[in-house]
N, C-alpha and C positions, 0 to 999 in steps of 0.2 A: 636469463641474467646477462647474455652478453653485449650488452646495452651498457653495460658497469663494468667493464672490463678494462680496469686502467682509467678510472673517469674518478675515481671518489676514496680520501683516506681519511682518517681522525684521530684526532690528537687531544691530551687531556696531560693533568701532571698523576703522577702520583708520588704527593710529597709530607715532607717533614717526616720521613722515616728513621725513624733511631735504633741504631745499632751498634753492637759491643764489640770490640774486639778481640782477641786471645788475651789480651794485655788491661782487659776492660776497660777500653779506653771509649768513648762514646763518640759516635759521627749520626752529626743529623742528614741526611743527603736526601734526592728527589732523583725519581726517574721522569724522564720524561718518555710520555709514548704514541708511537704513528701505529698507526693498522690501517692496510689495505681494507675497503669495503668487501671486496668482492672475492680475495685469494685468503683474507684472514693474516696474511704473511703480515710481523711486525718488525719496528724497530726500538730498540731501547736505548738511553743517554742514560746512562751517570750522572748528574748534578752538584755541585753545589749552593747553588741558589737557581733562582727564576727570573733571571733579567730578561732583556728580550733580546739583545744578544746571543743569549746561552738557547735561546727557542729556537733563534735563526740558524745556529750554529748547528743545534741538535735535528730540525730539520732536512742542511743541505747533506748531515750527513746519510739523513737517512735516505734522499732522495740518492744519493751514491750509493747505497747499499741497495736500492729497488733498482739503480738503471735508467730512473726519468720522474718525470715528474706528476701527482695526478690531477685533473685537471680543477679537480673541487675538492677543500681540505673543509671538515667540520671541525670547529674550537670551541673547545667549553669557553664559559664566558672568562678568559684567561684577561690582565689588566693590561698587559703588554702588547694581546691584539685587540680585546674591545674595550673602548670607553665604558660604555653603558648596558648592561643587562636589556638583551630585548624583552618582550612582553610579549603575550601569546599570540602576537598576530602578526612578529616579525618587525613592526614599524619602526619601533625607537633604540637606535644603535648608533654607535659612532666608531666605527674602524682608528685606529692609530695611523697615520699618516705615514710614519717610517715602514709599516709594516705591510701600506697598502701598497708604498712603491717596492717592498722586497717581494711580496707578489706577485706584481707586475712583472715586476725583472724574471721570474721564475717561470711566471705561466701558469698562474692557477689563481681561480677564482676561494675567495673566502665565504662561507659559512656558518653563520655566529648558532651555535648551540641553541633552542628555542626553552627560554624557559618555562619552566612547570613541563617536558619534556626530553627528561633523562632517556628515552626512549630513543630520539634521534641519533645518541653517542654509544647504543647498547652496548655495540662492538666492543671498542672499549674502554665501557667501564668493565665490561668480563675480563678483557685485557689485566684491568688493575687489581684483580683478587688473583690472579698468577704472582704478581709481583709481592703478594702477602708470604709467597715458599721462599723469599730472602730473608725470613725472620727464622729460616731453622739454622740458616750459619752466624747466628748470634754467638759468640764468644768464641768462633771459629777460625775466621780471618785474621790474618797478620796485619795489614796495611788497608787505605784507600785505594791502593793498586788491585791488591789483590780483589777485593769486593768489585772494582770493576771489571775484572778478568770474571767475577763470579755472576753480575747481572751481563756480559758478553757471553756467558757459558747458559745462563737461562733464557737468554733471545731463542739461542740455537735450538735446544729443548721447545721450546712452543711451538717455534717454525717446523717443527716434526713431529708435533701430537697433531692426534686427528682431532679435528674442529668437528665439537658438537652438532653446529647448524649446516656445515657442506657434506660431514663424514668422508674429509675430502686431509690430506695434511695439508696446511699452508703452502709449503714450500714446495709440494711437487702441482698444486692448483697456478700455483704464481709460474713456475717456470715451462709450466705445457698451454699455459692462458695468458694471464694476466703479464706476465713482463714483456712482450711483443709489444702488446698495445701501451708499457709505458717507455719503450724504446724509441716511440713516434713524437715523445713528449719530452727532450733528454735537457740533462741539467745544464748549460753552456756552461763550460771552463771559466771564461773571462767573467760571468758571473759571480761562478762558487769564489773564484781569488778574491775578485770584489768585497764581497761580504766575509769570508773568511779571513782577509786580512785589514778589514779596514777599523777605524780609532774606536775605541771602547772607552768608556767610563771607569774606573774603580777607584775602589778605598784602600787606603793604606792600614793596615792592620796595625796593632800597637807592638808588631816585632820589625814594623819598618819592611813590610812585605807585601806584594802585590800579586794578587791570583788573579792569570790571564793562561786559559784554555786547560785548566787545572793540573797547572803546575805554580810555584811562587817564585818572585822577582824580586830582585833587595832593591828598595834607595835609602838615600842618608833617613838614618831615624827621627831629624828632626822634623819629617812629613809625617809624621806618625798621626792618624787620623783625619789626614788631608784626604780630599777628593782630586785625583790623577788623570791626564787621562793617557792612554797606551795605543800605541801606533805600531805595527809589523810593516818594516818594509823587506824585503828579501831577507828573509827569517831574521834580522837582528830588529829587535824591537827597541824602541825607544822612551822609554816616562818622562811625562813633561807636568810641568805644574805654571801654570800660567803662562805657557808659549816658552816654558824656560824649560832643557833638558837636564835633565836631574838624576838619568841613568840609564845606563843603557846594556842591554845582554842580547847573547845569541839565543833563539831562541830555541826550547827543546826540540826535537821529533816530536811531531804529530802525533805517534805511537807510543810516545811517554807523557805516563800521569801523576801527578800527586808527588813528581821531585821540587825540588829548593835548588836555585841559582844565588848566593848570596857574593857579594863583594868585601874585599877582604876590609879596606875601608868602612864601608856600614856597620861592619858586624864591630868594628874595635870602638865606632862612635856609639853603637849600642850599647860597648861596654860600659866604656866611659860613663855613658848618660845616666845608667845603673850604677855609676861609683864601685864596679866590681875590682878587686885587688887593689882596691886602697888607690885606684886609679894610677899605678905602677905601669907606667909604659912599656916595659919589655915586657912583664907578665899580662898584660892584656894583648899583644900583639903574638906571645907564644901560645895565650888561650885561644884566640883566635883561627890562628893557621891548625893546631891542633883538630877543632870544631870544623874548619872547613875541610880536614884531609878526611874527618868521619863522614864530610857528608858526601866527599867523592865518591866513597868506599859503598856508604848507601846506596847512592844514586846510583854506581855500578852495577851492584847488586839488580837492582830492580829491573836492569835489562834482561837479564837471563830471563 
């Protein structure tokens, strides 16, 4: 098998997961998942949706978390990289464009899933009945934080069960094998910044909040339901709405997720817009700073 050694990974979702909280509060989220062919070693994303943004995103990290890149990735027939479901004999496909040049940029060839041949992605889809043990801390977890501290705490656990088909653990097959040969294949810096920082699309939620790299971003609430789109330059991000800048914030650590950056402005037009306290200006501006000191207090919180 050392012919595969560093040559071949695959990726698949595992999505529309529903989960409870301590609090019963319900989150629909998606993992998304890579596995090495040949060491079995994976990696897991946290989601909340399935752009193709969030594929690329979840990718370069994983290819940071392997060392390099491999040189041939299989995709179930995901819409973000194929147009079109091939047919058993490979012919009719249409790659997405965006996605052929992140490729490019990376160094790895694509592999579209072959239908009526679940076989090709066995890896995993065995991968994805791991990901069914996030359904015993149902009613367990405090936050979206937490639950991703919980699927980063279940990567680690696979990466060190032994693999039924090597009898080998992931992670010690990956680092006496398989990571040399993806060291020859590494992910260039100026790339990952490329793609890591460059414009996104999204929706404006109806609290006047924009999720980018799952965390949320205020603008005025009168975008409520706009399409945005969101630009990182040296961590301060920018929202724009027609070539027009409509907001701007620093943007979190990379290593925090699932906080709120609200402006104290948005939040008192949100009030207003809601007719809250009789639309009383001093009492919406004291509810406001109020609501923004809890969410310091949170957002603190969640570092520890």
């Amino acid at each position: 098998m050392k012919e595969y050694l560093g040559e071949q990974a695959q990726v698949d979702w595992k999505e529309n997961i529903a989960l409870y909280s301590k609090h019963n509060v319900k989150f629909i989220v998606n993992v998304l998942l890579v596995k090495l062919s040949f060491s079995r070693k994976c990696s897991l994303t946290l989601t909340l949706d399935k752009k193709q943004d969030t594929v690329i995103y979840g990718l370069i990290k994983s290819f940071i978390k392997f060392g390099g890149v491999p040189k041939q990735i299989i995709f179930d027939n995901m819409k973000t990289v194929i147009y079109e479901p091939n047919n058993r004999n490979r012919k009719y496909y249409s790659i997405n464009e965006k996605f052929r040049q992140f490729a490019k940029d990376c160094n790895f060839s694509i592999y579209p899933c072959q239908a009526y041949r679940p076989e090709t992605k066995g890896k995993v889809e065995s991968l994805a009945k791991c990901i069914d043990e996030l359904k015993v801390y149902n009613n367990e977890f405090e936050d979206l934080n937490e639950l991703n501290e919980i699927v980063n705490k279940l990567e680690v656990q696979i990466n060190h069960r032994v693999s039924t088909a090597t009898g080998i653990e992931p992670d010690k097959l990956y680092f006496h094998a398989e990571q040399e040969c993806l060291l020859k294949n590494p992910l260039k810096l100026r790339i990952a910044n490329f793609y890591l920082n460059q414009t996104v699309e999204r929706k404006v939620n109806n609290l006047g909040l924009v999720s980018y790299r799952n965390n949320s971003y205020s603008v005025p609430i009168d975008y409520a339901g706009f399409t945005v789109m969101v630009k990182n330059e040296n961590d301060v991000i920018s929202i724009c709405y027609q070539d027009k800048v409509i907001a701007k914030h620093d943007l979190f650590n990379n290593n925090l997720k699932y906080r709120k950056k609200i402006d104290e402005a948005h939040l008192v037009q949100m009030y207003e817009k809601n007719n809250l306290f009789n639309r009383d200006a001093n009492k919406i501006r004291s509810a406001a700073r109020e609501t923004l000191q809890a969410l310091k207090i949170l957002n603190s919180n969640g570092n520890k």
